[in-house]
C-alpha positions in Angstrom: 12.9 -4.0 -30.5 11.4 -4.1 -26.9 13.1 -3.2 -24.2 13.6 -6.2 -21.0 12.8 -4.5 -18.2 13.3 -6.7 -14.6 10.0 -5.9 -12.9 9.6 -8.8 -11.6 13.6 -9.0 -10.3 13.1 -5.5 -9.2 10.0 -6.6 -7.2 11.8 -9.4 -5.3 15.1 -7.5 -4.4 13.6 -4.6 -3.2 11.1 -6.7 -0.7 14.1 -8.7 0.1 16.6 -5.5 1.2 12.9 -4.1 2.5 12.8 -6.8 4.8 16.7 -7.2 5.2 16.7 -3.0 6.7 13.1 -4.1 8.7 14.6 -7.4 10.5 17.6 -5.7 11.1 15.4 -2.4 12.7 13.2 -5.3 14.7 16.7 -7.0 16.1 17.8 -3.7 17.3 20.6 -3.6 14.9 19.4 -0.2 13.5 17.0 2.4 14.6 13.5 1.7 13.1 13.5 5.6 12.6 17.5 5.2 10.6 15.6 2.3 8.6 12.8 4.5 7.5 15.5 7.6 6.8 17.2 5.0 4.4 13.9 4.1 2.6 12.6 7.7 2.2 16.2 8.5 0.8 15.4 5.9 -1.3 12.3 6.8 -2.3 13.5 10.2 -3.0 16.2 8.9 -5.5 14.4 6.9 -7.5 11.8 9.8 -7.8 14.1 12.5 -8.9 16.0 10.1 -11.5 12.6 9.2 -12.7 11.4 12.4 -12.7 14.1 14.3 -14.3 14.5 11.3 -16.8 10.4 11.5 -17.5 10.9 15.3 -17.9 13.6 15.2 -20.4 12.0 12.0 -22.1 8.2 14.4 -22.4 10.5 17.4 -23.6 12.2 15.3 -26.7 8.9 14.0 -27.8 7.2 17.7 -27.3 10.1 19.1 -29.3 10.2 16.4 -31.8 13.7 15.9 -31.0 15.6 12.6 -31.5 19.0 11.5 -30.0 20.0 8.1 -30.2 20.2 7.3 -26.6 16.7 7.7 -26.2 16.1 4.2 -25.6 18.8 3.9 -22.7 17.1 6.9 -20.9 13.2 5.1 -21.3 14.5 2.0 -20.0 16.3 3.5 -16.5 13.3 6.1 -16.2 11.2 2.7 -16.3 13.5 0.6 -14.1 13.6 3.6 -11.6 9.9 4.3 -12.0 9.2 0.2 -10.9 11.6 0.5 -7.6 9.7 3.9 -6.9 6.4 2.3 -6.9 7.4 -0.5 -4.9 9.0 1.7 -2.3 5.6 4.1 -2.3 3.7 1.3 -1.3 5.6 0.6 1.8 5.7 4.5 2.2 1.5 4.5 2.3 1.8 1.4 4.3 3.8 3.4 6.9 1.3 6.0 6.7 -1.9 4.5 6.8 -2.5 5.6 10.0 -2.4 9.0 9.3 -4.2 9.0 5.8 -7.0 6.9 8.0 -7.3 9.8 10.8 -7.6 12.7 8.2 -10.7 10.7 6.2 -12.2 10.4 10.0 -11.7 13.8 11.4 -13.5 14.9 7.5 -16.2 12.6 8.4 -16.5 13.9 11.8 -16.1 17.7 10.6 -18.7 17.0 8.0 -21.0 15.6 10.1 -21.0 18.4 12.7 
């Protein structure tokens, strides 16, 4: 049986509270810095409940070990995994800036 996972539900509701927490920032209503503190603490959670889940998920299959909620654990390490994409994509967005002034200072550094 395959699990239903809501990639595309998790898509749409984390853009929507995304933009929710950025029109809120852009009407004054919150700090644009206390809007990107709730996203990075976002981030972070759905990266250490991934993680962790991955970790123990990789350690049963190296151990050959089976338990019978397997399943349940795949599926949230997946669901998390989805949000945490998501979120890292407005994370690089944020950060562009600085990813693009690192490749220019290498160019300039390599040039010289």
């Amino acid at each position: 049986m395959l699990a239903n996972y809501h990639f595309v539900s998790l898509i749409l509701v984390t853009i929507f509270l995304y933009s929710t927490s950025f029109a809120l920032s852009k009407n004054k209503k919150i700090s644009l810095a206390s809007h990107k503190k709730i996203w990075n603490y976002i981030l972070l959670l759905t990266f250490v409940v991934s993680g962790i889940l991955g970790l123990i998920l990789a350690m049963l299959i190296d151990f050959n070990y089976s338990i019978s909620w397997y399943r349940q654990i795949l599926w949230i390490h997946v669901e998390f995994g989805i949000c945490m994409a998501i979120i890292s994509v407005f994370h690089i967005i944020w950060h562009l800036k600085y990813f693009l002034d690192i490749k220019s200072i290498r160019k300039r550094v390599m040039c010289n």
